[in-house]
N, C-alpha and C positions, 0 to 999 in steps of 0.2 A: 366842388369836386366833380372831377368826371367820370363818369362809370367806364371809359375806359383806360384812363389813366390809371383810374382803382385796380384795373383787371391784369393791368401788364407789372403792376407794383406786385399783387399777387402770384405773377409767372404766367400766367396768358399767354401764348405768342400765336396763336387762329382766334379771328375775330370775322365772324360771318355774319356781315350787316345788310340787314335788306331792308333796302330803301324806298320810300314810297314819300307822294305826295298827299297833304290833308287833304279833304274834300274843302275844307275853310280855310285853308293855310297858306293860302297866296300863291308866292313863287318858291316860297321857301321848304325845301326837302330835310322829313326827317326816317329815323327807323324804325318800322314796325315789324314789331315781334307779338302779334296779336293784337297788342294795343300801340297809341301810335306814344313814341317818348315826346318830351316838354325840349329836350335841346335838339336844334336844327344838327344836320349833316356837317354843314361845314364848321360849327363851333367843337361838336365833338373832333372830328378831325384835326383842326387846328389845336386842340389840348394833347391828341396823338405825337403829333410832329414836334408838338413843345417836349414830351417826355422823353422821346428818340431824340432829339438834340441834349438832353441830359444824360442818356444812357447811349452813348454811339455805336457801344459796339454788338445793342441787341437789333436780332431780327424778328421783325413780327409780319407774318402774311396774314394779309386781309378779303377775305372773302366778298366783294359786293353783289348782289342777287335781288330779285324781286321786279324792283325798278316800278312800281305798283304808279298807275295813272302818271309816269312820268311824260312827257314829251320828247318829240328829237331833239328839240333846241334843249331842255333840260338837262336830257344827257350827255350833249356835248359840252354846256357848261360844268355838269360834275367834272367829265373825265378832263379839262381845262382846269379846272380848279385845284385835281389830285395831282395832276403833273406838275404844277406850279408851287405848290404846296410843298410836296418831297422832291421835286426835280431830282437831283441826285441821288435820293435817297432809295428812290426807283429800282428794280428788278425787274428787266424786263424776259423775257424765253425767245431763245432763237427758236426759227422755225423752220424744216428743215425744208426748205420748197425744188427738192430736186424730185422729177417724175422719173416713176420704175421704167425702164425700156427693155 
């Protein structure tokens, strides 16, 4: 089971995940909330996007933060791997880039 598939069965829809890398954990990124959890980033994830593929029409925002002893290559791998992952599924925010004159 996934603790966050658990979370969205029980009505969840903010999910504020902060991400950090083990001191012993390779390459592989997980979330810590004080302590560090037993399933990597991307399997929690990939159990996410399996749930939203059975429920289409819920929305869940997701909070990512921390980013603890991550690297730049790590974090372009997360953010390559979320847009891969939910491709469509994405929300993205305009931004509104006109300057006051």
């Amino acid at each position: 089971q996934s603790v966050l598939r658990d979370q969205c069965e029980l009505g969840i829809r903010f999910l504020d995940l902060r991400i950090a890398r083990k001191p012993a954990g390779g390459s592989r990124l997980f979330f810590a909330h004080g302590i560090y959890t037993l399933m990597t980033v991307k399997e929690a994830l990939e159990e996410l996007a399996l749930w939203l593929d059975a429920h289409p029409k819920e929305i869940i925002i997701i909070s990512c933060s921390h980013f603890e002893s991550l690297t730049d290559e790590d974090h372009i791998q997360l953010v390559e791997f979320i847009m891969s992952l939910f491709s469509k599924k994405l929300c993205f925010s305009k931004v509104n880039n006109q300057s006051s004159s």
